[in-house]
N, C-alpha and C positions, 0 to 999 in steps of 0.2 A: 512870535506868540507861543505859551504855552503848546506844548504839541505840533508844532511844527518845526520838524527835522532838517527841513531842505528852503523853506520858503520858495516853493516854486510858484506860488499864485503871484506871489508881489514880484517873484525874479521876471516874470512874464512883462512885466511894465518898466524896469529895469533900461537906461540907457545903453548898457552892453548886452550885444545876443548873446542868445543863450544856443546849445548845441545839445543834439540828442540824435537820437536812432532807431529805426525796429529791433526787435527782437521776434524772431520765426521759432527760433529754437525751444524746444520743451526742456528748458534746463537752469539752473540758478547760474550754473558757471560762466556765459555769455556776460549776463551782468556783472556780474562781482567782476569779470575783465574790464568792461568796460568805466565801471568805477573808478577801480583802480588806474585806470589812464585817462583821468578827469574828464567824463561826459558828465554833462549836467544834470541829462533825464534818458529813460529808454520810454519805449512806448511796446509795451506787451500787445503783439497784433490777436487777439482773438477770431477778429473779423477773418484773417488770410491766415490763419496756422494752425496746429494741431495742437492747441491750449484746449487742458480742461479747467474745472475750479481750481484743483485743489493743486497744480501745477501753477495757475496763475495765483495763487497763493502763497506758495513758499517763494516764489521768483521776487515777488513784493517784497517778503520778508529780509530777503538777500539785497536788495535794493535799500530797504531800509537799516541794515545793517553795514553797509557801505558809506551809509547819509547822500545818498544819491535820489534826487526822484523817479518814483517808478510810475509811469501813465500807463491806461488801458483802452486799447482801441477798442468796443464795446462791439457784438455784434447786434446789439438791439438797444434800444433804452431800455428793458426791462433789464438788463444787466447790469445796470448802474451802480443800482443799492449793493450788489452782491462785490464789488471789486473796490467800492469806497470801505465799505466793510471789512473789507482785508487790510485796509491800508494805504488802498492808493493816492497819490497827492492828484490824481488831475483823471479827467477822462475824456478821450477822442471819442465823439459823436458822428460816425457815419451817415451822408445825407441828408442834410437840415437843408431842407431845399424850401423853408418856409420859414415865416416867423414864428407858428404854431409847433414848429417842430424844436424849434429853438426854446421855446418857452416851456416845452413838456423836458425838454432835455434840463434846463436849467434849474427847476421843481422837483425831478425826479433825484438829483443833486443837492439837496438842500433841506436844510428839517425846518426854514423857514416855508418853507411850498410842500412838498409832497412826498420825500425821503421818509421812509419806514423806522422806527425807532428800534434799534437794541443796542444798550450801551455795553454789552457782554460778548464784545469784537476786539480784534486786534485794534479798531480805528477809538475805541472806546478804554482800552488797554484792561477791556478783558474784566469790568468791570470796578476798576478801582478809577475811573475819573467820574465826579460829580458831575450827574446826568445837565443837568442846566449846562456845564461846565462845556459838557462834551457838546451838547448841540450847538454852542455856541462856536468853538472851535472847528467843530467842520465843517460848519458854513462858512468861517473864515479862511481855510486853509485848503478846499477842495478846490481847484481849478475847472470849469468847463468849456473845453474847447470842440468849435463845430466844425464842421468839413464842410467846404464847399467844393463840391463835386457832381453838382448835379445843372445842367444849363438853366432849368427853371428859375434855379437861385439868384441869376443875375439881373432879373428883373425883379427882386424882392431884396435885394442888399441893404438899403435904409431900413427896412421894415427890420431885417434878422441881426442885421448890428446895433438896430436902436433897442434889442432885448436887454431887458435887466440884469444884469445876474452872470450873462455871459464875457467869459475873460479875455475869449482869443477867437482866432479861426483859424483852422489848416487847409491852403487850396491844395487839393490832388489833382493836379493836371491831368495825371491819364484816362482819372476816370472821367473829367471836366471834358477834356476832348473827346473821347468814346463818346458822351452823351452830345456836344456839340454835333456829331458827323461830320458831313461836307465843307460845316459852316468854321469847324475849325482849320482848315487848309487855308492856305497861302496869309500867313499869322493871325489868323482869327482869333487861337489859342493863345497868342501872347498878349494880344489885345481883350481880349477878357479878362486874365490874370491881371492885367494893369488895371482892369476897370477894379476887378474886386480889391486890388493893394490900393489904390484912389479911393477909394471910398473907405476900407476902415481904416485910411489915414486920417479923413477927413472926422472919422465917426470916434477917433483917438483908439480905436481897438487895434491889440497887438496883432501879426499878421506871420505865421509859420508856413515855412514851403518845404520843401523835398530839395537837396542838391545835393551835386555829384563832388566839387572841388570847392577852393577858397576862392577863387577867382567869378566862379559862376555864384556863390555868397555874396561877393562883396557887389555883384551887378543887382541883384536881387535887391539888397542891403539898398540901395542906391533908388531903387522902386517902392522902396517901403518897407519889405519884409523886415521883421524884426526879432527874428527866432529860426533855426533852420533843426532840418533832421537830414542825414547823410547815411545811406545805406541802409544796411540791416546786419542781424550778427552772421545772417547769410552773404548774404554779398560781401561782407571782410572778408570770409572763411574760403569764397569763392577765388576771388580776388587775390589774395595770397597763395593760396594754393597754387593757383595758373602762374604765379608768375616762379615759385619754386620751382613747380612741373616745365616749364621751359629752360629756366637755367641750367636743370639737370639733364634735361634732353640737348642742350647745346644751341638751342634756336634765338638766345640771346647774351 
């Protein structure tokens, strides 16, 4: 469509997953790497990093300049409007531990619901696209995806996958487990995770996790999942570094 660069909303329902990653880092150069070695999306974490605006701003920009999609982990729904604004193709919704939560998140996304109008943004191209035009297009091309990460969540699954509007869900196991306690020991935690992939199979909603290899993908893949994220531009940075820093100390 008009305006959309990367199609990530429709890549989201797409037969083949799709691949992305955090980004921690306060810098455009992270992404533009990562572009360039074909990720599909990054997700700028707001919620866990030292992002301001106007950092999570140009980083967008450089994503969009790639043709890569750029998401934002939001630290609030009020943040919504200000990061579609800039650009972004999709935004992670931390905590939708309700249907209502889901439903303000998907509104707050939308100039059909409750999205703030100014068509004089990057998402609007800075005023040269016709206002009808533009609202129509970012309600078509904005992605909103929930987290589920909150135990509450699992007894309200029909209710927050049967929302309108909403495109995906991301489960965060760690925090899924933190908030289970006790109850996630001895696979309680994986057993949840299957309930929640079981169900927005069943609800046809796409379904995004966290993994570490290809092998633990393709088991995932196998559960449901149908989109993954792998690391962060920290944990590359980490990750390579350690393993330079032993070759050169002789330990491998």
């Amino acid at each position: 469509m008009p305006g959309d660069r990367t199609g990530f909303r429709a890549r989201l329902r797409a037969p083949e997953p799709i691949l992305g990653t955090f980004l921690k880092i306060p810098s455009t150069q992270p992404a533009e790497i990562l572009a360039t070695l074909g990720f599909d999306f990054v997700v700028i974490d707001e919620e866990h990093a030292p992002f301001n605006p106007e950092t999570t701003d140009a980083i967008l920009l450089a994503c969009r300049a790639h043709g890569m999609a750029g998401l934002v982990r939001v630290r609030q729904p009020a943040d919504i409007l200000r990061v579609l604004d800039c650009g972004a193709d999709g935004v992670l919704v931390p905590h939708v531990a309700s249907p209502e939560a889901a439903r303000e998140a998907v509104a707050l996304a939308r100039y059909s619901g409750a999205r703030g109008l100014s068509p004089a943004t990057r998402a609007g191209a800075f005023g040269a696209t016709d206002v009808a035009q533009h609202m129509t297009w970012q309600d078509r091309r904005c992605a909103v995806i929930a987290m589920m990460e909150d135990m509450e969540c699992l007894d309200r699954l029909d209710a927050i996958l049967a929302t309108d509007g909403l495109d995906a869900i991301f489960i965060g196991r760690a925090d899924l487990a933190a908030s289970m306690g006790p109850a996630a020991a001895d696979g309680g935690i994986e057993r949840a995770v299957d309930l929640v992939l079981a169900s927005a199979r069943d609800a046809g909603m796409p379904a995004l996790v966290l993994t570490s290899n290809r092998s633990e993908a393709e088991e995932f893949r196998s559960r449901g999942a149908t989109g993954f994220l792998s690391m962060s531009d920290q944990g590359f940075l980490r990750e390579q570094a350690a393993r330079i820093r032993a070759i050169f100390s002789g330990s491998v």
